[in-house]
C-alpha positions, 0 to 999 in steps of 0.5 A, a space after each residue: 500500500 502506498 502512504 498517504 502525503 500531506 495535502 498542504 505539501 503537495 500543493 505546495 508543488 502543484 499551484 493549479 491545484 486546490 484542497 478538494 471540497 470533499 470530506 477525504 483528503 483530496 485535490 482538485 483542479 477545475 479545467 475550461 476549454 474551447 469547446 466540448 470537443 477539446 475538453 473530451 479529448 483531453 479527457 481521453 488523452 487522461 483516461 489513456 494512462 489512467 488505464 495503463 497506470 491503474 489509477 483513475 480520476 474522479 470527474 464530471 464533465 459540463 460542455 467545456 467544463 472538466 472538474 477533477 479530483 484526485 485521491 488514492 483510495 486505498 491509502 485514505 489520501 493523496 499518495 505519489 500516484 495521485 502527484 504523478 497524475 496531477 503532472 500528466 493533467 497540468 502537462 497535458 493541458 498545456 495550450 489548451 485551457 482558456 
């Protein structure tokens, strides 16, 4: 099991990120797009390695409205993976959000 990190440090490290509005330890990032389609694509690019790592996102989607949040069940927190995650999404949406 991986151990959960303290959320306070890790969004130290991410400044795109919030403490997520949720009773679990989380994070979140509320992403705007151009357009429907831009949003599920990079919801898609997302869900890629979400699937290859084994470690899926909570979201929503609203027209070209992506909200995220992360957070490792397993370890009642936000672990390294939930981090890595993070990066993949700020990397991603690079050029893309308005």
């Amino acid at each position: 099991m991986t151990a959960a990190l303290d959320v306070t440090e890790v969004l130290a490290g991410l400044p795109d990120w919030r403490r997520a509005d949720d009773p679990r330890p989380a994070i979140a990032r509320t992403l705007r797009f151009a357009d429907f389609n831009a949003a599920f694509g990079f919801m898609t690019r997302v869900a890629l390695l979400a699937d290859k790592v084994d470690h899926h996102p909570e979201w929503s989607n609203v027209y070209n409205r992506v909200e995220v949040l992360l957070t490792t069940h397993d370890a009642d927190g936000v672990t390294e993976r939930d981090v890595a995650m993070a990066r993949f999404i700020d990397a991603a949406v690079k050029g893309l959000v308005e």
